[in-house]
C-alpha positions as CSV (number, residue, x, y, z in Angstrom):
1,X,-8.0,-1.0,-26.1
2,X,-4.9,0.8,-28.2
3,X,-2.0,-0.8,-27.8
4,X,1.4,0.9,-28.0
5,X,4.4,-1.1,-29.8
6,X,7.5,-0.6,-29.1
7,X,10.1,1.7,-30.1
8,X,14.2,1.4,-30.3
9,X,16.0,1.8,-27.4
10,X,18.1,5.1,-26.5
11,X,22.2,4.0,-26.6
12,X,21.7,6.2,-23.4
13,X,20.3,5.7,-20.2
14,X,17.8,8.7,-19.5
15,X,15.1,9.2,-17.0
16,X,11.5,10.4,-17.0
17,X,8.5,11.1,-14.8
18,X,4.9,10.5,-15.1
19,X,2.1,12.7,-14.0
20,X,2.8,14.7,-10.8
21,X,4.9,12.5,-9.3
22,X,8.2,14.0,-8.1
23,X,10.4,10.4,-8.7
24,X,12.5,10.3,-11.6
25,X,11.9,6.6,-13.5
26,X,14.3,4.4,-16.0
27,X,13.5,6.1,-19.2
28,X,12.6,6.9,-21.9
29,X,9.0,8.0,-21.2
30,X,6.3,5.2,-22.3
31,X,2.5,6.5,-23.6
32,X,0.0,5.8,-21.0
33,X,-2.8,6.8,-23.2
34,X,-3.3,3.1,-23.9
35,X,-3.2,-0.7,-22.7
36,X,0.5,-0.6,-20.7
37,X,2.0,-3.0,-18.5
38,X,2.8,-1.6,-15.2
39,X,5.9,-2.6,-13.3
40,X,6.8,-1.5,-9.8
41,X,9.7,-2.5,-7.9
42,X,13.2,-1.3,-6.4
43,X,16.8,-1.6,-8.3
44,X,16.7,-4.5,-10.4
45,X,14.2,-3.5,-12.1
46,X,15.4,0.0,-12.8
47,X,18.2,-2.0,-13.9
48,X,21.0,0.7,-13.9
49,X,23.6,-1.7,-15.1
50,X,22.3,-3.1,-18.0
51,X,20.7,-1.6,-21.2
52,X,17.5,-3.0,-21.5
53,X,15.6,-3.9,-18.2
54,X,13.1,-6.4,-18.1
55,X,10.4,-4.1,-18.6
56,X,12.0,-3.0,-22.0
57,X,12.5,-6.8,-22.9
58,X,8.4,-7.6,-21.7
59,X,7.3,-5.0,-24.1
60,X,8.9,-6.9,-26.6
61,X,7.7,-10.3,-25.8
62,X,3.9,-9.1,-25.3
63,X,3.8,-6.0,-27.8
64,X,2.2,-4.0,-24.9
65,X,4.2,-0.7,-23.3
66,X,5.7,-1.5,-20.2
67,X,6.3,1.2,-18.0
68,X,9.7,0.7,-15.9
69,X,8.9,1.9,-12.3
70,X,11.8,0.9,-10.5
71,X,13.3,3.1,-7.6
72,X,16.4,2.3,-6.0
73,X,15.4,0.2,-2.9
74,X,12.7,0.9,-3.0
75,X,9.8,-0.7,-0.3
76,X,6.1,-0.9,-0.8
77,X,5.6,2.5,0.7
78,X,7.2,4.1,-2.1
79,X,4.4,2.9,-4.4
80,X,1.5,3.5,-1.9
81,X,2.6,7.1,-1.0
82,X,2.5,8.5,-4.4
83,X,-1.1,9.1,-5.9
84,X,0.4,9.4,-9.4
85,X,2.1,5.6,-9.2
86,X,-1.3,4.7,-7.3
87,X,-3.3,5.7,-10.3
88,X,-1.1,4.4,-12.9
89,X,-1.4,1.0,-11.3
90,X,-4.9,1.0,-10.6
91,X,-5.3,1.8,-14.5
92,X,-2.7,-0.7,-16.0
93,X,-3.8,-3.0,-18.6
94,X,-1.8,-5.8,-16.4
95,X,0.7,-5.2,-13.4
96,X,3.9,-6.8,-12.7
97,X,5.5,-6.2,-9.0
98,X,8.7,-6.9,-8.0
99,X,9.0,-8.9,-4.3
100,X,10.8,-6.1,-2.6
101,X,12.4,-6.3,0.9
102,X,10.5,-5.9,4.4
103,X,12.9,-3.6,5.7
104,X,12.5,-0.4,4.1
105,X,9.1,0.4,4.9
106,X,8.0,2.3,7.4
107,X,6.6,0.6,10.7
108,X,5.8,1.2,14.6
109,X,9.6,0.7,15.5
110,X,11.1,2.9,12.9
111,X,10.3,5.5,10.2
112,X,12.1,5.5,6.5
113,X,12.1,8.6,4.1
114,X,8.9,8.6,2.1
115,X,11.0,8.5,-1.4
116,X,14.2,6.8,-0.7
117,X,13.1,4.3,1.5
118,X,16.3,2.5,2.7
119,X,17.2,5.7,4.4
120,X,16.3,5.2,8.4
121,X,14.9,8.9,9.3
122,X,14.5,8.0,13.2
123,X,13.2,5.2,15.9
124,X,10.3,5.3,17.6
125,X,9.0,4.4,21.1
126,X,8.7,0.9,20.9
127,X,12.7,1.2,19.4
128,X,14.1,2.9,22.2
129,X,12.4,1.0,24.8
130,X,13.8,-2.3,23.0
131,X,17.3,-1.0,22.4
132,X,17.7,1.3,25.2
133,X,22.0,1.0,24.6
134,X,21.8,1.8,21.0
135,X,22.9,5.0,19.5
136,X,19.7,5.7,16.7
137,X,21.8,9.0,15.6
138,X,24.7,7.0,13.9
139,X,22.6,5.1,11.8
140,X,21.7,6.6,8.3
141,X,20.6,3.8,6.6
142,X,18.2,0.5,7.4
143,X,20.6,-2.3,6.5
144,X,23.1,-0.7,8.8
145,X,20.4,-0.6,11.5
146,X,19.2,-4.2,10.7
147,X,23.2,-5.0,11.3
148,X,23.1,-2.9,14.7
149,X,20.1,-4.5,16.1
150,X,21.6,-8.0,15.6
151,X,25.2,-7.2,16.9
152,X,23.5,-5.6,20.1
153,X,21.1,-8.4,20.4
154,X,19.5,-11.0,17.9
155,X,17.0,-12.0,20.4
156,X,15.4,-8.4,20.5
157,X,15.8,-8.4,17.1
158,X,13.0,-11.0,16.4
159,X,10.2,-8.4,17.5
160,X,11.6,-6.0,15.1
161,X,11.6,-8.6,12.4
162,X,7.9,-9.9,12.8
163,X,6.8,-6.4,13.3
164,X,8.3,-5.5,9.6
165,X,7.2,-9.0,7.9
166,X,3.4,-8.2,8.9
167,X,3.7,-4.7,7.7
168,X,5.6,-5.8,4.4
169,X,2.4,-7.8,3.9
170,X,-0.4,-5.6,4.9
171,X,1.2,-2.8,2.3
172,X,1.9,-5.5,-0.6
173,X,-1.8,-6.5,-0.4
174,X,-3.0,-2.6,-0.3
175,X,-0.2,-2.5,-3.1
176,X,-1.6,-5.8,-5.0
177,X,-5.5,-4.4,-4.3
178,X,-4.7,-0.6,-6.3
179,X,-5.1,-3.0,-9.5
180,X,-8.0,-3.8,-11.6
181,X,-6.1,-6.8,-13.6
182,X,-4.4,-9.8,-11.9
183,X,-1.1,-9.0,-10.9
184,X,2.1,-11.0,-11.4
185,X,4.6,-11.1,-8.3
186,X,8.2,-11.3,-9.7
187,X,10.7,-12.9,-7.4
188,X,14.0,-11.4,-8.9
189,X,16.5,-11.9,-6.2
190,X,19.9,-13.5,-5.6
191,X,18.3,-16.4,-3.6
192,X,15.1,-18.8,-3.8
193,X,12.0,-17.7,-1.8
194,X,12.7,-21.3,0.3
195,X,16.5,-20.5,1.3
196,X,17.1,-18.7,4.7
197,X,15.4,-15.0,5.0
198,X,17.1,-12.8,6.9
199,X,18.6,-9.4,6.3
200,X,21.2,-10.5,4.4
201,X,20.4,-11.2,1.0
202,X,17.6,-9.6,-0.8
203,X,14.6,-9.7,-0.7
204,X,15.1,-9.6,3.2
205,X,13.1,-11.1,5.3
206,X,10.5,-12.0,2.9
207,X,9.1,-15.9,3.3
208,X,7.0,-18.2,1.1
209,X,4.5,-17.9,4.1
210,X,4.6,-14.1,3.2
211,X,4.0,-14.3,-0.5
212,X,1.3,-16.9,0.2
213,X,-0.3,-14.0,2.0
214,X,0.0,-11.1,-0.8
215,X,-2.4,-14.0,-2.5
216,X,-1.6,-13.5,-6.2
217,X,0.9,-15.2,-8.9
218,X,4.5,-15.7,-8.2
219,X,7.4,-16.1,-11.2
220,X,10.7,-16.6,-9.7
221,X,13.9,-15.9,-11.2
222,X,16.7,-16.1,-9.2
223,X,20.0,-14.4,-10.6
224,X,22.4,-15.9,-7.9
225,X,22.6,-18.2,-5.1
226,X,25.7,-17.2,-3.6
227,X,24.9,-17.1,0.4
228,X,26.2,-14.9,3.2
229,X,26.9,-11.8,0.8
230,X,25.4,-9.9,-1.8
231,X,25.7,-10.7,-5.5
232,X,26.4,-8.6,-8.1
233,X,23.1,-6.7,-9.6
234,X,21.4,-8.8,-12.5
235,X,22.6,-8.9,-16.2
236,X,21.3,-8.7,-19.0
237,X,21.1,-12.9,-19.6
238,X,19.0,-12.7,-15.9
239,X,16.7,-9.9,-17.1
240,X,15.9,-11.5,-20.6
241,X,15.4,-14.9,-18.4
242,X,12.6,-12.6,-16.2
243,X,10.9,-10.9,-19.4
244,X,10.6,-14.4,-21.0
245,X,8.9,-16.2,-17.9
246,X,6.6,-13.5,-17.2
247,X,5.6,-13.2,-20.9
248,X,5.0,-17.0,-20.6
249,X,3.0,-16.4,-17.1
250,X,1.2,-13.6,-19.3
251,X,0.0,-15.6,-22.0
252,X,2.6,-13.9,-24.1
């Protein structure tokens, strides 16, 4: 197997694609002609606010490219939807997946847009007939309708919430199953998987019960603990923490 090393860094942020797929990823542009890490997720680990993502700080620590796949909260779908990030998974040397929220997937209560998949597109059936009083065509976005359902009524809400935490595990497991390699499950979030998981700090609604489920290694690095509102993204000291325990979780 060839392996790719490294090269400097742009001083610039730039984008890229890869293959056919239409999303735009944190570049620059990594070979793929060789042994590469592949790393899916949502905004941390596009990592706009800091200069080298964990990705770029794994490739260092292992020696092997790391392709950055992050998308701005982004959901499981994201990943399953596009046949070119389906097949650059399923041909990864090794595979590193970000825990992403429950919310923004699609689900039999709601539909999310197929790219940008914290944008709510519309409610279905099951939706109206659960929140008959609710007004669907003010809501553009899931965490807004998340904070709608539980101001009209939190009771309701708990349907809506186990609907989207057996989704969110039946997609990470068809997500976790696209790989050939064992996969590493990165928990980079502003709480621990054990405190409270609702919608309010990321990754929402996701459990320990739920990553038991997925069935495949877990390295947690949490970036801040501060409850009942949402941190600041992750610095650079957080994403050299995450590129040194997964190296160490890789044999690195």
């Amino acid at each position: 197997m060839t392996l790719h090393m490294r090269h400097a860094p742009s001083a610039r942020m730039t984008t890229c694609s890869y293959g056919l797929s239409r999303l735009q990823f944190r570049g620059p542009r990594r070979p793929t002609d060789g042994g590469y890490v592949a790393c899916p997720g949502g905004s941390e680990t596009f990592g706009r606010d800091v200069a080298q993502p964990f990705p770029d700080l794994l490739e260092q620590e292992t020696g092997m490219v790391c392709l950055n796949l992050g998308q701005h909260l982004a959901g499981p779908d994201l990943f399953l939807r596009d046949a070119a990030l389906r097949a650059l998974v399923h041909d990864a040397a090794a595979v590193v997946i970000q825990v992403m929220g429950a919310a923004n997937l699609s689900n039999r209560f709601y539909k999310v847009h197929p790219r940008r998949n914290d944008r709510f597109i519309a409610p279905r059936a099951p939706l109206r007939r659960l929140y008959p009083e609710v007004d669907f065509t003010e809501i553009a976005f899931t965490g807004h309708l998340m904070a709608k359902l539980a101001e009209t009524d939190g009771t309701r809400l708990t349907e809506v919430q186990q609907e989207l935490r057996g989704c969110w595990v039946r997609r990470m497991r068809e997500l976790v199953g696209l790989a050939n390699v064992p996969v590493h499950l990165l928990w980079f979030a502003p709480r621990h998987p054990e405190d409270p998981a609702g919608a309010a700090m990321d990754p929402c609604l996701v459990t320990p019960g739920m990553l038991d489920a997925v069935g495949t290694r877990l390295t947690k690095v949490v970036y801040d603990s501060n409850t009942g509102q949402r941190p600041n993204a992750p610095g650079i000291e957080d994403h050299r923490r995450a590129a040194a325990a997964l190296g160490l979780a890789m044999g690195a």
